[in-house]
N, C-alpha and C positions, 0 to 999 in steps of 0.2 A: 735370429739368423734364419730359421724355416722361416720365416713370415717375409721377410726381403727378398729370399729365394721364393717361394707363391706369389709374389706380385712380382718378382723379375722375369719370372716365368711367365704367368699372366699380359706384361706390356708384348713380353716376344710374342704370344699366339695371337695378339689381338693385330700385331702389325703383320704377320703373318696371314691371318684372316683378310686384313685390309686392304694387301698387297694385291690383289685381283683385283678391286674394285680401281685401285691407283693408276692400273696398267691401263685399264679398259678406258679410266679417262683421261688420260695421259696420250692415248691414243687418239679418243677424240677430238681433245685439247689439238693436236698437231692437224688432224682433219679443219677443224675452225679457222687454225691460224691461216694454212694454204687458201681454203674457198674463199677467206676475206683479202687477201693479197691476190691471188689472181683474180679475183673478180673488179682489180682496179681500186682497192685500199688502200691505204701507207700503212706499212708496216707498223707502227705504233697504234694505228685505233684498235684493231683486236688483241695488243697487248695491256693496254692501257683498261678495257674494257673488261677485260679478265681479273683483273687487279681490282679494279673500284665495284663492277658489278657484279660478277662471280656470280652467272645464272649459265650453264652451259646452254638450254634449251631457249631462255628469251635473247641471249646473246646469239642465237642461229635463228632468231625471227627477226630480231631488228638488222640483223647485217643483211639477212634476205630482203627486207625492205629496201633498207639504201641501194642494194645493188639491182631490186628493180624500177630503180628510177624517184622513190620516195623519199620526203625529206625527214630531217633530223627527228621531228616532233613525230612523223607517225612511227617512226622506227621505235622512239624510245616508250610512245604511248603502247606500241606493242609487245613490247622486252614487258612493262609495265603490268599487262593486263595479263601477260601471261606467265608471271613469277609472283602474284598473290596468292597462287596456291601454297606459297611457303608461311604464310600465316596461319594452316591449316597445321604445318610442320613442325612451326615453332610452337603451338600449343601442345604437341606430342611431346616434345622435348622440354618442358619448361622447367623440370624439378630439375635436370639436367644442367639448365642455364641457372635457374634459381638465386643456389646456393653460392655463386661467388660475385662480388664486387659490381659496380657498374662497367669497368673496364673489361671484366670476365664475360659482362653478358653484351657486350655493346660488340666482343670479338667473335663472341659463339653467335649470337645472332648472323656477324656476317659469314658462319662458316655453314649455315644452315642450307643443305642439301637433300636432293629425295635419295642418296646412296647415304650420308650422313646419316641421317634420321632413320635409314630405315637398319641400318649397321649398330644403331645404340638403340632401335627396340626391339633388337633383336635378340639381346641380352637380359638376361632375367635378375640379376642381380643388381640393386641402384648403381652399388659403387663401380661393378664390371659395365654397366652403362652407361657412365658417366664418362668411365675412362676410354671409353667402343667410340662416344662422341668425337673428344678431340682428339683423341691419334688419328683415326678416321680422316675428321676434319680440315685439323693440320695439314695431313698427309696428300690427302687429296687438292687441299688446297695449295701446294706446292706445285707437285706432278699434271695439276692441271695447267698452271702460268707456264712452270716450265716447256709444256709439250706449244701449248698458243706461240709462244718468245720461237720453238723450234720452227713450228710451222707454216710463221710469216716470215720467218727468215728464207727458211728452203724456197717459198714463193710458189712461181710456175713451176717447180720442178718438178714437184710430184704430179703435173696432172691432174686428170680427172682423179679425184681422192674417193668417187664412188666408186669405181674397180677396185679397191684392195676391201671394198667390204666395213669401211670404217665405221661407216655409219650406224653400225651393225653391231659392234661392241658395247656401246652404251648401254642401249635398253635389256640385251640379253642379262647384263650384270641384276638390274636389276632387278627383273624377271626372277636370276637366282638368289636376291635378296629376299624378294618378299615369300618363295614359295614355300619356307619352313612356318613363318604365319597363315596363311591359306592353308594349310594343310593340318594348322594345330586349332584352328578356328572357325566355327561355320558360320558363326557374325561377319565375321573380315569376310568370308568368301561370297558372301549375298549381298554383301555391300561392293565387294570388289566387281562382281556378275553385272549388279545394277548400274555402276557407274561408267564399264567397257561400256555395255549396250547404249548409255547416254551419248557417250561420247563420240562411237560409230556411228549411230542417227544423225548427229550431229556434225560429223566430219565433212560428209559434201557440200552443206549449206553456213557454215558460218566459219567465221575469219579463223586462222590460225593462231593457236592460243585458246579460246572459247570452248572446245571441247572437253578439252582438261580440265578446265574450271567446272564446268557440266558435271566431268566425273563426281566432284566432291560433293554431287548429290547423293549420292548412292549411301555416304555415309548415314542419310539419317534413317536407314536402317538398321543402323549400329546399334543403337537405344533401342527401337522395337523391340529386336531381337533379343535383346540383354535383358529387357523386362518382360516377354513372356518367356525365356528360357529359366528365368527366376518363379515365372508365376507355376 
């Protein structure tokens, strides 16, 4: 009986925990849905695109694309180039995915996000990490369709969606995801130092997308550091 109550307990604080990060992108989620409907969408491709591609960040380059004038292929080549950094993510979480079925890991794959991932290593426990994954996951994957389906519905109505600041939800979340790592870590923090400064060099001059990927150089200072901190 304790042990159903400590994991009943447990599922409540993790969706508790999780609930900010839902909100934040459930927010944005309705920010995507509007700028692809006002900008002359049908309502169905940023619903449709939420569902099958579930990238909030490459699904806001490739609709940038089409609505400046670009076709299908460069859109999706840049949704593309800029959501391989989730291969970086799924190797973070793979004991995570590991352990269940092909069906377990073919759904946690597609639930693989950088609020996901970084909400289940945030947990120091495998089993409390595993379980940080998919409610997370789930959750967010819900909250995110739902707010896109709200967003392209309301249409023009809301305007310009940059005056309420929406924009502005996302990254803060994550921001306060990673910064109890960064703070418990001086590997993560010289890897995280090195890969902003890539990425800001980087920002003027190359395509949108590309910087980010830049960043995941900074990781291979991860190893250095781990082996002379050992030496």
């Amino acid at each position: 009986m304790r042990t159903v109550k400590r994991t009943a307990g447990g599922a409540r604080g993790l969706v508790r925990d999780a609930s900010l990060v839902w909100v934040a992108s459930g927010v944005v989620g309705v920010s995507f849905g509007a700028i692809s409907v006002a900008g002359g969408l049908p309502v169905w491709v940023p619903v449709v695109m939420s569902v099958v591609v579930y990238a909030g960040s490459a699904q806001f380059s490739a609709v940038g694309v089409l609505l400046a004038g670009g076709g299908p292929l460069a859109a999706a080549a840049t949704g593309l180039l800029l959501n391989t950094r989730t291969a970086a993510f799924s190797l973070a979480v793979a004991d995570v995915l590991g352990n269940g079925g092909r069906l377990s890991r073919f759904l946690g794959a597609h639930l693989v996000t950088d609020e996901t991932v970084a909400f289940a290593l945030a947990q120091t426990d495998p089993e409390r990490r595993r379980a940080a994954f998919w409610v997370s996951g789930v959750g967010l994957f819900v909250v995110w369709n739902a707010g896109v389906l709200a967003g392209a519905v309301a249409g023009t109505a809301l305007g310009d969606t940059a005056v309420y600041g929406l924009d502005a939800a996302f990254p803060a979340v994550l921001v306060a995801l990673v910064l109890p790592v960064l703070r418990a870590d001086a590997a993560v923090r010289r890897c995280a130092v090195a890969g902003a400064v890539l990425a800001l060099a980087a920002s003027s001059v190359a395509p949108a997308g590309v910087p980010v990927l830049l960043a995941l150089l900074g990781l291979a200072l991860y190893g250095r550091g781990r082996k002379a901190g050992a030496a």
